[in-house]
N, C-alpha and C positions, 0 to 999 in steps of 0.2 A: 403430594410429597415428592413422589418420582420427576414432577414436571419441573419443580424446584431446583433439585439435586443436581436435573440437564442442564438448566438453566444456569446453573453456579456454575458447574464443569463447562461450558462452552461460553461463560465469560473469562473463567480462566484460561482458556484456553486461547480466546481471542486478546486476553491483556500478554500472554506470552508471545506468541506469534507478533505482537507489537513489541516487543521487548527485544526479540530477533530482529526485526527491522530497524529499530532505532541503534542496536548494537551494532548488526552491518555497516549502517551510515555512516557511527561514529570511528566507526574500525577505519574507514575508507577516507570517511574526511582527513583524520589524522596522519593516513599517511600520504592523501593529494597534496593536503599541507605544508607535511615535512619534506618532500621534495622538490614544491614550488614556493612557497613561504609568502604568496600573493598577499598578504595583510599581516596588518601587528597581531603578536598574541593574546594582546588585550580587546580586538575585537571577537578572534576565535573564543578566549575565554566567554565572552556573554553566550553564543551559540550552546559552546560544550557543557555552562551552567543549565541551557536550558533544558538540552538534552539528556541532561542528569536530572534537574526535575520531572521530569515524564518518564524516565527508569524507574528514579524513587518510586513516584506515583502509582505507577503498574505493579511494582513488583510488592509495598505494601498494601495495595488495592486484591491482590492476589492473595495475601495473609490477613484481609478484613480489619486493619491496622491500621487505614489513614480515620476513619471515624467509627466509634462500636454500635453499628448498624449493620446488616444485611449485604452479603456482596453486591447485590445488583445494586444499594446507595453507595458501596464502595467504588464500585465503579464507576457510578455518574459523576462523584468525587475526582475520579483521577483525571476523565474526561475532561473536566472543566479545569484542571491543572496543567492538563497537556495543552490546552487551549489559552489559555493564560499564558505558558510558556513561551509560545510560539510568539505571543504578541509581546513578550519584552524584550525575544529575541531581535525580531524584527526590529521595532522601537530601537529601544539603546544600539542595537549593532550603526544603524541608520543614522541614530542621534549623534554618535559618540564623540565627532569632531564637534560640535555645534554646542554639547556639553564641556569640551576641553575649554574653549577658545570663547564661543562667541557670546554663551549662555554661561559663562560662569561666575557666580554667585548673582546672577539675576534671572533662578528658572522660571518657568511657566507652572500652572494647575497641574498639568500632564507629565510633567518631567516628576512631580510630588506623588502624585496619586500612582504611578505605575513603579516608581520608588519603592514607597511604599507598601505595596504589591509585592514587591521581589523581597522587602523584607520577612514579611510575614509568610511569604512561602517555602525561605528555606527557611527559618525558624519554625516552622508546621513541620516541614518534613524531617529536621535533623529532631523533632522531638521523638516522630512515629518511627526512625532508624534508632536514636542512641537511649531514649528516654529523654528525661525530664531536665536532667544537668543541666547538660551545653545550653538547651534554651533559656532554661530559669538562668544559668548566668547571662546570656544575651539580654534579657529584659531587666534584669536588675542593671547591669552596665549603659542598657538606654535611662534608664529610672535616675541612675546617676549622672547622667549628661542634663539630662531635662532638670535635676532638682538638686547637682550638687554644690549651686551656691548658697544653699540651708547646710551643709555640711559642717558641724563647726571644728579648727584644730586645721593638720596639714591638711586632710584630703578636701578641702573646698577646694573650688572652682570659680572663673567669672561665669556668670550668668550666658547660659545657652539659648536661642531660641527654636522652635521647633523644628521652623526650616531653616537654622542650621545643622539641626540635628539629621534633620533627614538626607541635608546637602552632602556631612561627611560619612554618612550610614550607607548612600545608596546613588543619589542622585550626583554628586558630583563625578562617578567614577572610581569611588573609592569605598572601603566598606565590602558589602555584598559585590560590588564589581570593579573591587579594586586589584590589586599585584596578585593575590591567591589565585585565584582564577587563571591567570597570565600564566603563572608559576606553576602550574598545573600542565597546561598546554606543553609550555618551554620544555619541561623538568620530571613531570611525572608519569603522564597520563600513558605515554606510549610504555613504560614501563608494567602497567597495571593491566595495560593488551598485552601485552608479551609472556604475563605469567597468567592471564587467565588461559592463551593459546597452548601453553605447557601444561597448565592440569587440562585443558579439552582432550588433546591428542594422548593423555597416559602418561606424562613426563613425571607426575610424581612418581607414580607405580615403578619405572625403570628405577628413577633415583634410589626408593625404599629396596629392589630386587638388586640394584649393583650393591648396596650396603650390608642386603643381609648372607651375600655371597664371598663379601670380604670381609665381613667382621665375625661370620657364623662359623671359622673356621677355626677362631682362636677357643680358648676354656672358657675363657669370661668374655667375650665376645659380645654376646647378645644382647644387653641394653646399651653398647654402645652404637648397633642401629641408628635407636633414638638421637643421637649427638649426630652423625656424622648425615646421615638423610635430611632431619631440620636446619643443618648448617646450610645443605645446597641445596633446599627447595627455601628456607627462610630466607636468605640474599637479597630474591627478589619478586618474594610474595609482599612483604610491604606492613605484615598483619601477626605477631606472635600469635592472635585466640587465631587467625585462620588456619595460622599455620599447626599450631595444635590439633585443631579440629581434624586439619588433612592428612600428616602424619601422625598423627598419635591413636586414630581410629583405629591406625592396624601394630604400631609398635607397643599404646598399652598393655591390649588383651594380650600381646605375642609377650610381655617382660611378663606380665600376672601367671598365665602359665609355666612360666619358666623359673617360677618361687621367686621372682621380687613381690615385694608387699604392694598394695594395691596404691597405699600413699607415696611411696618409692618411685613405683613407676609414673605415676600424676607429676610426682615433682620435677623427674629427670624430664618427661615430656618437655615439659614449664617452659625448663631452665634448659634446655634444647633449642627449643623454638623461638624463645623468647633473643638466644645467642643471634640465630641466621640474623637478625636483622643489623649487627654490627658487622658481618661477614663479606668485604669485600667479593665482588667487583661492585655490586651495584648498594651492599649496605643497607636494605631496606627502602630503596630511595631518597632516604634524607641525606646520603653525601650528596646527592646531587641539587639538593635544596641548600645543604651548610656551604656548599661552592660557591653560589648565588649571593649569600648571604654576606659571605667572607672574602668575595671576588679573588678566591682563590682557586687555579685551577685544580680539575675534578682529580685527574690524575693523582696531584699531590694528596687530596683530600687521600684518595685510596690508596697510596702509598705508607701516607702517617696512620690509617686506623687499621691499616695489617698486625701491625706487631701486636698491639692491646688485643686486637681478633683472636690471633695465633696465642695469644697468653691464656685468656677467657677458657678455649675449650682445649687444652692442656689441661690445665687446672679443673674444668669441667669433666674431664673422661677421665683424669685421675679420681676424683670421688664418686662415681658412677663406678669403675673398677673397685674400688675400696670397700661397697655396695652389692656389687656384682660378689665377690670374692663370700662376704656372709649369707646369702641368702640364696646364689643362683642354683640350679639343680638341673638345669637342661647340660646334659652330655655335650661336646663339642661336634658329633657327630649324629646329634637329631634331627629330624626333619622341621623341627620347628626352628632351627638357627640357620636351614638354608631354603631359596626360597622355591616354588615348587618347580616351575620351570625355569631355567637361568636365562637370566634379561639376554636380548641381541643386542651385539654392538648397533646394527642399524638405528635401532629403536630411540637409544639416545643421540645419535650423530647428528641432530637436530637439533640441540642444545649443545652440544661443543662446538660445533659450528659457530654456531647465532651465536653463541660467549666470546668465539675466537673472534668475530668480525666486531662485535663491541669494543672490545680492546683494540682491535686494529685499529679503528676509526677514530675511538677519542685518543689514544698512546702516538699512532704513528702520523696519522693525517689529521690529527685536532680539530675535527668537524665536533659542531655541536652537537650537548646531547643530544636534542628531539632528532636530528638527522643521522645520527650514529645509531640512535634506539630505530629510526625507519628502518633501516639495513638492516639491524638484528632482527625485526619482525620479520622481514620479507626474506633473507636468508634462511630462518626458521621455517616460514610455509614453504620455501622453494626445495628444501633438501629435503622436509616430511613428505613432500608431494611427488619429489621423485625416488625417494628411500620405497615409496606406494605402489607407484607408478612399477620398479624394477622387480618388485616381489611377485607383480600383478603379471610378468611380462610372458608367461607359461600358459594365460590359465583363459579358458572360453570367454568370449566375449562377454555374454552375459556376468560373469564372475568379475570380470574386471570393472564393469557398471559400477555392481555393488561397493568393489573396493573405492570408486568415485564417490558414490552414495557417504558413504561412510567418512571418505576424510570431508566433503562435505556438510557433512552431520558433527563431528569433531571440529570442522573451523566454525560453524555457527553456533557451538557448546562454550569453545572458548573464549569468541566474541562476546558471548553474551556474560558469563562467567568475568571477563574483563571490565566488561561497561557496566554491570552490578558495581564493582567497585569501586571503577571510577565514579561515577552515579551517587554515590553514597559518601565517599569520601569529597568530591566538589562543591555536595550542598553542604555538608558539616563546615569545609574551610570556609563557605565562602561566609555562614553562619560567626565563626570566629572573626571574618576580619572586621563585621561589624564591633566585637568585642575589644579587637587590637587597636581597632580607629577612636575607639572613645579611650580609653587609655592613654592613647600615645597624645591624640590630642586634647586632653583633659590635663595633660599633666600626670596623670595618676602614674602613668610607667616609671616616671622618675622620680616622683615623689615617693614611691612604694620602695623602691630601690633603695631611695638612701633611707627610710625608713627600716630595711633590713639590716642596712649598715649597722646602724643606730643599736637596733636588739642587739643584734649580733658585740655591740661593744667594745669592736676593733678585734675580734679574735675569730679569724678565717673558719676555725671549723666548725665553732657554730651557725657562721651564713652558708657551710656548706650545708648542714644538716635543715636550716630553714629552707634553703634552695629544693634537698630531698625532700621536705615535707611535702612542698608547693609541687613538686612534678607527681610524688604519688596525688594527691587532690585532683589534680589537674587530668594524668593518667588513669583515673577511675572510669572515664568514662569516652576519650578518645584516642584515638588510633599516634600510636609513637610518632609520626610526622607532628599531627596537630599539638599533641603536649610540649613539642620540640620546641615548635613556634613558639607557643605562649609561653614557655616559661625562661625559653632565650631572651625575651626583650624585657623580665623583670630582674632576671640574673647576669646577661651581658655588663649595664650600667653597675652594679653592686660589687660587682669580683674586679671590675676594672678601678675600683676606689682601692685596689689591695692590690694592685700591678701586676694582674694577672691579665697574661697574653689573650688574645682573641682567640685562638686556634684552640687552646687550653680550656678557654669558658665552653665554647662549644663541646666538644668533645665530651667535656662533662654532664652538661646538661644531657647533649645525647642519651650515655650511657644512663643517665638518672632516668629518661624519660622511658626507659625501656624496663629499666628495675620494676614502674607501674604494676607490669602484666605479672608482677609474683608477690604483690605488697596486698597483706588486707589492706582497709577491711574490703576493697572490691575485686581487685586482683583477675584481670580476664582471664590471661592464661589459666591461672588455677582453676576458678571457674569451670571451662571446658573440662580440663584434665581430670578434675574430680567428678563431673559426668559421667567421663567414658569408662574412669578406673572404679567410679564405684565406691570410693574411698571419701570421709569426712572433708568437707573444702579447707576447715581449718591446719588438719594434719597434713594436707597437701600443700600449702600453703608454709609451714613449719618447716617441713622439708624441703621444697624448691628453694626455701631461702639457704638451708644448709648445704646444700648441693650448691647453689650458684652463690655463694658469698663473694666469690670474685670480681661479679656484678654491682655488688653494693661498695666497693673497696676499689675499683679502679679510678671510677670520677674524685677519689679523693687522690687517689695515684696521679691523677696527670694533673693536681695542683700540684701536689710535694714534690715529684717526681716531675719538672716540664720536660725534662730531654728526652721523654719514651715517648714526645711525642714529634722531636725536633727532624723526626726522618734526617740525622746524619752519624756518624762513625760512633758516636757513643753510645745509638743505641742500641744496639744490640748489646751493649756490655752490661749498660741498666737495665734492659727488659731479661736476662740473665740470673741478674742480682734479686729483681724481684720477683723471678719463678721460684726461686730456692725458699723466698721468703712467703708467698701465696703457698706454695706448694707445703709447706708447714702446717698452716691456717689451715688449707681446706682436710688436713689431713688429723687435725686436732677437731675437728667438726664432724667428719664421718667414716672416724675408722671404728673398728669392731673392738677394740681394745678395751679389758673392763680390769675389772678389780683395783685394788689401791694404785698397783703397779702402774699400770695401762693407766687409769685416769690422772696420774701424776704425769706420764710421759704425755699426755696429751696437751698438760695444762703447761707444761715445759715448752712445747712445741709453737702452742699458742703465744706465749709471750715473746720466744725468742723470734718467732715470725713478723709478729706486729712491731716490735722495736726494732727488726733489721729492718724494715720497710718505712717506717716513718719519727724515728730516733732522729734528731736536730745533729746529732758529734756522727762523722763518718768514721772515725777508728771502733765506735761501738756498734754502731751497723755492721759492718765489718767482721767486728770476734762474733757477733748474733748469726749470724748468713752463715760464718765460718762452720759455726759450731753447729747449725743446721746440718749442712755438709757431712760433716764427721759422724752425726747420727745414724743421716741417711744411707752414706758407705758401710757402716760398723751393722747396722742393720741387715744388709746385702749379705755381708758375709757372716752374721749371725743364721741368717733365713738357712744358708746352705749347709750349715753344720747339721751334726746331730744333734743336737743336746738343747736347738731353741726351742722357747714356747712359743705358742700360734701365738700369746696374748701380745708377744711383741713383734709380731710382725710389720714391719711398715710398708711392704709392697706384698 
């Protein structure tokens, strides 16, 4: 038994150690890359897919998860996947010209079979990462290539043959190793190094200890933590359940003691983390995929989804206070609202930094992303190493070793913490573009489209609410980038039959695709958060929606509303108009207000909200906003009298 138990531990042990090695490489390649750019990113893309199959491999080989067998068969398993890898690496990278040009549409046995290959590999691995979904939709979408001239009605097709199928799946360059891949390279990947390097070295922990040093000072304070921590570590973690997971291990259990209710705090988590991902500079990474997309630059991208950001957690920290205000019971000057030792400026100077030179780089000197994101990595090691290096500068040689040891131990944490997720997320997209290549070339992309049209029966808000259905579906089971994708190329065509601008279609989709992580019935974010808080998944689920209703009510804002998102002089006047009006809404949703009185002022509040926001006549927007207003003020000066009741308190 004992001989077993070694033998499991020092396979794990040696798939980790290989998982450090492949992470270094990939660390290193990426940024030899980004500063020599010696090849297209569609050849790097085959390498970095392969790379991420052999992370995959290892690190579900390490969780007995690629087959339910025995680790030592898990391991001969991944072995034979990393070996596999290497040769399609090889292969395609070598073939790639020879596939463009000279071999195309007449391959060989071997261009099929090792096609092939690549398909069923990340279709293996994105099932043993996400589950069952993504693949079962991958196979039905080949099922429908291969058999959908039996189709009968729109969705037929002409008749596919296999090795066509497999030509636009895999071998032509497209599919499995088509633009996602590339897009990765170009747009993501240095990104998902950059924030694995930030949680290796303790970046979250400063961010959580600057938050709870500024916000544990005020009365109600304290779950606003949660908002303002998940705002600047979700930016540019990429992942709302990650970002849950990583912040909310310590802001749940710190709100539960502090008398938020245990679904309270799940929800604000949620609807926390689930925000960072709209939060400029980097957005999650998909501005820097909707730039690509929209061939607009990035900059603008981050300039237009400021204002909706800045709106979101406004409106977010007002019903978290409103929250705060019923329930909180931590003193303003507990130990539990500040944090035990107060952060050093050093500690984070490594991330203002790295953020300062991102922005310098794409703002002032318009270098591309991948080589503006090289800079913010290397400025990030070089200021952490000598932030190390100065604190070390007192202390016995032997001492200062260790302090090497250590940020060496921390860059190999991060690395690797980086290339997990690149790793995971390369084989899932590159899984999807098999799905987006039979689509698009099937017809079905467009045919689906004006099919929604169609339901929808010429009346926008119902293609918007089809559109919401299709991102939660879609969102159940992958990461906001990927639902981005897929549900942009069924919804682009459909909202453009109604003259809605591109920048508008995006945007919305976006925010839908993030909505996911707080929507049953799958709902990640909640998921996690009702974990850690302890609390029913439904009731936390109930509440992150009422906490973040702003979320579900923007993407219909920047239909009705386009100028909040025209980044020029008017907006600020509309994103103004529609605080007054959100700020109603979220306040008719979670204030503490009861009795006939209170629940009529709330249901007052409600309607004058949603009619100042989206009413067709602008002089009744207008008296609705106004009369918000006058509420709001009259309440101010109610609160400070003698003679209010708490029931009508509004702030």
């Amino acid at each position: 038994m004992k001989a077993r138990e070694n033998s499991s531990h020092n396979g794990s042990s040696i798939s980790q150690i290989a998982v450090g090695i492949l992470s270094v490489g990939a660390l290193v390649l990426l940024l030899v890359y980004a500063q020599l750019l010696w090849d297209s990113t569609a050849r790097l893309g085959i390498i970095f897919l392969s790379i991420g199959m052999a992370i995959s491999a290892l690190n579900l080989a390490k969780e007995n998860k690629l087959i339910p067998l025995s680790t030592k068969w898990n391991t001969w398993v991944a072995i034979g996947i990393i070996i596999a890898a290497a040769i399609l690496a090889i292969y395609f990278y070598h073939e790639l010209p020879a596939l463009f040009y000279e071999r195309a549409g007449n391959n060989t046995t071997t261009d099929f079979v090792l096609g092939g290959m690549a398909m069923f590999l990340v279709v293996f691995l994105s099932w043993g990462q996400m589950g069952i979904a993504i693949p079962l939709l991958c196979v039905v979408s080949l099922l429908y290539a291969f058999f959908g001239n039996y189709v009968p009605g729109f969705l037929s097709h002409p008749d596919l043959s296999w090795q066509r199928v497999l030509q636009m799946s895999a071998v032509q360059m497209t599919g499995v190793y088509g633009q996602y891949p590339a897009l990765m390279v170009r747009l993501v990947m240095i990104f998902l190094i950059y924030a694995g390097l930030v949680q290796g070295f303790g970046g979250l922990n400063y961010i959580i200890g600057v938050t709870r040093l500024i916000t544990g000072r005020f009365k109600y304070g304290l779950p606003q933590i949660a908002v303002i921590s998940s705002m600047a570590f979700g930016s540019f973690s990429g992942s709302g359940a990650a970002n849950v997971a990583g912040t909310g291990s310590f802001t749940i259990p710190m709100m539960k003691r502090g008398g938020i209710p245990p679904s309270i705090a799940g929800g604000i988590e949620s609807v926390a983390s689930s925000g960072g991902q709209v939060m400029p500079p980097i957005m999650g990474i998909t501005a820097f995929l909707m730039s690509d997309f929209l061939d607009v630059p990035y900059v603008r991208i981050m300039a237009i989804g400021l204002v909706p950001a800045l709106i979101f957690y406004a409106c977010t920290a007002f019903a978290i206070h409103l929250h705060a205000r019923r329930h909180l019971i931590t003193a303003p000057t507990s130990k539990e609202s500040q944090p035990d030792e107060k952060p050093k400026f050093g500690e984070g100077l490594p991330i203002f930094v790295s953020l300062a030179v991102l922005l310098l780089m794409l703002i002032h000197f318009r270098l591309s992303v991948l080589v503006s994101g090289y800079y913010t990595v290397v400025s990030f090691v070089i200021v952490r190493l000598l932030y190390d290096l100065v604190l070390s500068r007192n202390l016995p040689t032997r001492r200062i070793y260790s302090v090497m040891v250590d940020f060496g131990r921390n860059l190999l944490a991060g690395a690797k913490q980086g290339a997990s997720t690149m790793a995971s997320l390369i084989v899932l997209i590159s899984t999807i573009g098999i799905v987006v290549k039979v689509i698009v070339t099937t017809g079905l992309a467009q045919r689906l489209a004006f099919g929604m049209v169609d339901i929808a029966g010429g009346h926008l808000l119902l293609l918007l609410l089809l559109i919401l259905l299709i991102s939660v579906l879609f969102g159940m089971a992958v990461a906001t980038l990927v639902s981005y994708i897929l549900v942009v190329i069924l919804a682009a065509p459909a909202l453009q039959q109604f003259g809605i601008e591109p920048i508008n279609t995006h945007f919305t989709v976006f925010y839908l695709s993030v909505t996911a992580g707080l929507t049953p019935p799958v709902a990640l974010c909640c998921i996690v958060a009702s974990s850690i808080s302890g609390a029913p998944f439904l009731s936390t689920c109930r509440q992150s929606m009422r906490i973040g209703i702003v979320f579900f009510l923007l993407p219909f804002i920047f239909i009705w509303h386009p100028g909040l998102l025209s980044f020029s002089s008017e907006t600020p006047i509309i994103a103004s108009k529609l605080l007054i009006g959100l700020m109603a809404i979220v306040y008719s949703l979670n204030s503490q207000s009861a009795g006939a009185t209170g629940y009529l002022q709330r249901i007052v509040l409600f309607c004058l909200g949603g009619i100042g926001i989206f009413y067709p006549v602008e002089y009744i927007r207008f008296l609705c906003l106004g009369a918000i207003a006058l509420l709001f003020l009259a309440s101010l000066v109610w609160k400070r009298s003698k003679l209010h009741p708490n029931r009508l308190m509004f702030v």
